[in-house]
C-alpha positions as CSV (number, residue, x, y, z in Angstrom):
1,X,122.3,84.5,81.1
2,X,121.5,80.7,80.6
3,X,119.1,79.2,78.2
4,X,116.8,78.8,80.6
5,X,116.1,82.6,81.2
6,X,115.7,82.8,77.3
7,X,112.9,80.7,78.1
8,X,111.8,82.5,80.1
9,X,111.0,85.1,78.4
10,X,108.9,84.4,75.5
11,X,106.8,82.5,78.2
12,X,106.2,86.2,80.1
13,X,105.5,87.7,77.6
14,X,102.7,85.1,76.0
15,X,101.1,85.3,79.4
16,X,101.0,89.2,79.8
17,X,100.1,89.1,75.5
18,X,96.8,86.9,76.4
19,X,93.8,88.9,75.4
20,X,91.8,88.4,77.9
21,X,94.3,89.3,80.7
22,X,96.1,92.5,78.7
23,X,92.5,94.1,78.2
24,X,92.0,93.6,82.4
25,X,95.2,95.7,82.6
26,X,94.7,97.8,80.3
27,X,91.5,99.3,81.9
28,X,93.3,99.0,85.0
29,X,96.2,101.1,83.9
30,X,94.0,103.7,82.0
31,X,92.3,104.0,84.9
32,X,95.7,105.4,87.0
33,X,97.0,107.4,84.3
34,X,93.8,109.4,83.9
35,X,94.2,109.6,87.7
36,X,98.0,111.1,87.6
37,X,96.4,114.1,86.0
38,X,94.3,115.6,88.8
39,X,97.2,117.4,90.7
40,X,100.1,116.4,93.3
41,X,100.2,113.4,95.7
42,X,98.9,114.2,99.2
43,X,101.3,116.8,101.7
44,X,102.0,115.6,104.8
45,X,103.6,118.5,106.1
46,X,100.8,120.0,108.5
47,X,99.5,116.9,109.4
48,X,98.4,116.3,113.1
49,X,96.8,113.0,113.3
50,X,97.3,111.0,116.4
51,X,98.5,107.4,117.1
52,X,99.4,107.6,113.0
53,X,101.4,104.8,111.4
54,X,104.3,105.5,108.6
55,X,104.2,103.0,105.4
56,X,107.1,103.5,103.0
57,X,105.5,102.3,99.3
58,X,107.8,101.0,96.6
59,X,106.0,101.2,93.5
60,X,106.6,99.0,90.3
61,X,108.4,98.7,87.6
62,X,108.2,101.8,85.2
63,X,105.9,103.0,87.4
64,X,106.0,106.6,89.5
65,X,104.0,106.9,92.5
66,X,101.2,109.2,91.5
67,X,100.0,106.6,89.1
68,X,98.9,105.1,92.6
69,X,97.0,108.1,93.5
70,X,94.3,105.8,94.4
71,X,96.2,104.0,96.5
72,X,97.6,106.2,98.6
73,X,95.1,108.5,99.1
74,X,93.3,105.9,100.8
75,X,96.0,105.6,103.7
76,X,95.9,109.0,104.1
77,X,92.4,109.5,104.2
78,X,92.5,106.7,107.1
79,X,95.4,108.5,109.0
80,X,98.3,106.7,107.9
81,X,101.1,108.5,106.2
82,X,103.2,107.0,103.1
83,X,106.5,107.6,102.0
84,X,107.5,107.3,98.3
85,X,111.3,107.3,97.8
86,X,111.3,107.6,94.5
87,X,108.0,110.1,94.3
88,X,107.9,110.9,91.0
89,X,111.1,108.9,89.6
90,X,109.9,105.8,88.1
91,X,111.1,102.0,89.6
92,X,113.7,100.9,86.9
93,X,116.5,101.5,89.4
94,X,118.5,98.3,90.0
95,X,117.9,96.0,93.0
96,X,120.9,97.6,94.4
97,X,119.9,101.4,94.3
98,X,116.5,100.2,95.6
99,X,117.9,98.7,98.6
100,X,120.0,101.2,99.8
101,X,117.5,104.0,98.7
102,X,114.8,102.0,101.3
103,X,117.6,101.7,103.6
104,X,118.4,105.5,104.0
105,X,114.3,105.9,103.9
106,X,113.6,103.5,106.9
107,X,116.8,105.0,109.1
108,X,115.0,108.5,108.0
109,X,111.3,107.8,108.8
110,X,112.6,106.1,112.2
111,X,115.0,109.3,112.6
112,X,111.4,111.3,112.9
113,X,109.5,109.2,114.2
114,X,111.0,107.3,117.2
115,X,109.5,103.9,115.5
116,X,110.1,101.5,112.4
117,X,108.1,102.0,109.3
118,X,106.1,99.3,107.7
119,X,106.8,98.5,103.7
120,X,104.3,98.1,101.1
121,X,105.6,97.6,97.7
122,X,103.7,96.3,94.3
123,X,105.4,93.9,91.7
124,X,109.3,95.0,91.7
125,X,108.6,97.1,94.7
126,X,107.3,94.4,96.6
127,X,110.6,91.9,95.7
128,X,112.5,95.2,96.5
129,X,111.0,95.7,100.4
130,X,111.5,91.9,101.0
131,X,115.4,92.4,99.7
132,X,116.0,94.6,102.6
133,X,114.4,92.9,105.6
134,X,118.0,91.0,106.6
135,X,119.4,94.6,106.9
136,X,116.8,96.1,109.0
137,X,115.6,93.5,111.7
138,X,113.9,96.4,113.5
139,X,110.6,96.2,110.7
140,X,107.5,94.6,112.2
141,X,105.4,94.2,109.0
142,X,105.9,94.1,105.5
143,X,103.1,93.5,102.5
144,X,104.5,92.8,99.2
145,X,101.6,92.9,96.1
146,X,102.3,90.4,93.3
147,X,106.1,90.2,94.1
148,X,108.5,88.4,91.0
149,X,110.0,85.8,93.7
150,X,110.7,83.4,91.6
151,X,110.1,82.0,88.1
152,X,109.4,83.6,84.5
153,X,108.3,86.9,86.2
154,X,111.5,86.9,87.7
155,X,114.2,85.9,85.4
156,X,112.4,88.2,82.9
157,X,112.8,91.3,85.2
158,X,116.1,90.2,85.8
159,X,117.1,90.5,81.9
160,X,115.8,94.1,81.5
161,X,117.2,95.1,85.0
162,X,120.9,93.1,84.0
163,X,120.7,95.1,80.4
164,X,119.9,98.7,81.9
165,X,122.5,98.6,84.7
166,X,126.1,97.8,85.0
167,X,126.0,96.6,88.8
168,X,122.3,95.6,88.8
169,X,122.6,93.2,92.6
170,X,120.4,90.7,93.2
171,X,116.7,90.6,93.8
172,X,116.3,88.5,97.2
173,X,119.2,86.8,99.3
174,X,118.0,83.5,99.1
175,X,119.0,83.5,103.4
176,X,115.9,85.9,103.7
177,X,113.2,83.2,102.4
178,X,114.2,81.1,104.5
179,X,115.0,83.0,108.0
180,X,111.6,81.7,110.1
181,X,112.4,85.3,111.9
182,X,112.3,87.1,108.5
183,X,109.1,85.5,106.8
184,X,107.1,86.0,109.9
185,X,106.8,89.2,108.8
186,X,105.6,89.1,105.3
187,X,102.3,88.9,104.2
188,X,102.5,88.7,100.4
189,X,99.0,89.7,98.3
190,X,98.6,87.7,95.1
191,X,95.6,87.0,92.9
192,X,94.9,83.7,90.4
193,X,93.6,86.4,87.8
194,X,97.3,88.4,87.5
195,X,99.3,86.4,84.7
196,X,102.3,88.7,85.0
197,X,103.2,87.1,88.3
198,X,101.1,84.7,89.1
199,X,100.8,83.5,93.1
200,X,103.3,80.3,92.4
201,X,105.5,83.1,91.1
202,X,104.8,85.6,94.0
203,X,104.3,83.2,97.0
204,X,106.9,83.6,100.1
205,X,106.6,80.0,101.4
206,X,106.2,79.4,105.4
207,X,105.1,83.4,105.3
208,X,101.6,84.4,106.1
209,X,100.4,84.4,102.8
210,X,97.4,86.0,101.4
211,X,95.5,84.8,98.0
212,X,93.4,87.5,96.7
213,X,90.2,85.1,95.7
214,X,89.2,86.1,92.0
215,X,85.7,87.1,91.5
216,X,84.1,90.3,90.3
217,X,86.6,92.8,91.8
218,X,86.2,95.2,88.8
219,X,88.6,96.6,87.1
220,X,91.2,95.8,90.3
221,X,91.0,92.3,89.2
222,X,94.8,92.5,87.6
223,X,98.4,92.8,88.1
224,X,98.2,96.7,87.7
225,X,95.2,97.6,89.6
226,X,96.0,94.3,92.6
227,X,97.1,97.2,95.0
228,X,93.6,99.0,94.8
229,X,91.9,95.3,96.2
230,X,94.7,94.7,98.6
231,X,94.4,98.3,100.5
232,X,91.6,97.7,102.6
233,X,92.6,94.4,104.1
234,X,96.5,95.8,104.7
235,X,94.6,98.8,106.6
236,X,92.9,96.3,109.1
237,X,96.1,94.6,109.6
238,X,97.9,97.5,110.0
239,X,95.1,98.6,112.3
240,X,94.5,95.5,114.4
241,X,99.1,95.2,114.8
242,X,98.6,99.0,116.0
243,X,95.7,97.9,118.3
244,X,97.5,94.6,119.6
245,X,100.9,97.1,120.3
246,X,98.7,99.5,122.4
């Protein structure tokens, strides 16, 4: 660790501490615990739906799945089925388990399906889906939400990820934000109102990027609840990609 993570640090945590921004997240994430109570995540088991599309989610960090019930509900009500790898495990895996975790998840989903899934992940989630994109060439589409690229949002994860795990890995291969072939695939959703990782912090640069524009959005109008705003505009593109395929 060099000084300059130590930095770091103080610096995220002054910008998640601002009162203004930590009382938008904390409605946000009231709001998806009180959701995590109403029962179990969607079953896909007897589902029938035609011309369907497969999304793996990664969720973020400390987070489990359910706590985007919200979330993912809404895919399913609109035909499209999500994975969660970790279901009800929380994201403070290292970069390493999370890659090879999506890794055996995509081979899986394309074992049953015939076709490549698309990746959706939020905050850690997001910088894990993008670490596995030079490994699986095959993937047409993936949306990262508010994804620590770079930065203070970054080098802080890094510090609690490095602490917790012996063989931790590495976030992003720095070859992957650069492949032309790669970050044609990304769309990365970020908002100028999230001060956990803010878009500078979040951007994938040459990608086709997507700025959430702030305005009254609710209580979605935050790092926590960014998903929540993000879903209906990754349905239309996963909608229009499926359309443009057929």
């Amino acid at each position: 660790m060099d000084w300059w993570t130590l930095v770091d640090i103080p610096i995220e945590m002054w910008r998640i501490g601002n009162i203004r921004g930590l009382a938008r997240e904390l409605r946000s994430a009231t709001t998806m615990f009180s959701d995590s109570f109403l029962g179990d995540l969607p079953n896909y088991e007897n589902y029938n739906g035609e011309n369907h599309k497969t999304v793996i989610f990664m969720q973020g960090f400390f987070a489990n799945a359910i706590y985007y019930r919200r979330f993912i509900e809404f895919f399913y009500e609109h035909n499209v089925r999500v994975v969660c790898p970790l279901r009800l495990s929380r994201n403070i895996i290292s970069y390493r388990e999370a890659h090879e975790l999506l890794s055996s998840t995509i081979k899986s989903v394309e074992d049953e399906t015939g076709e490549p899934p698309i990746l959706i992940g939020h905050s850690k989630g997001g910088t894990d889906i993008i670490g596995v994109l030079g490994e699986h060439p095959e993937i047409k589409k993936a949306y990262p939400i508010a994804p620590p690229l770079r930065g203070s949002s970054l080098n802080s994860l890094n510090v609690v990820i490095n602490f917790m795990h012996h063989n931790p890995g590495i976030p992003v291969d720095h070859d992957i934000l650069t492949d032309e072939s790669i970050i044609k695939k990304i769309t990365t959703f970020c908002s100028y109102s999230d001060r956990i990782v803010p878009p500078r912090e979040a951007m994938v640069h040459g990608a086709e990027n997507k700025i959430v524009i702030d305005g009254d959005h609710g209580i979605w109008n935050s790092h926590t609840g960014l998903p929540y705003h993000a879903r209906h505009e990754i349905l239309e593109r996963i909608t229009n990609n499926s359309r443009k395929a057929a």
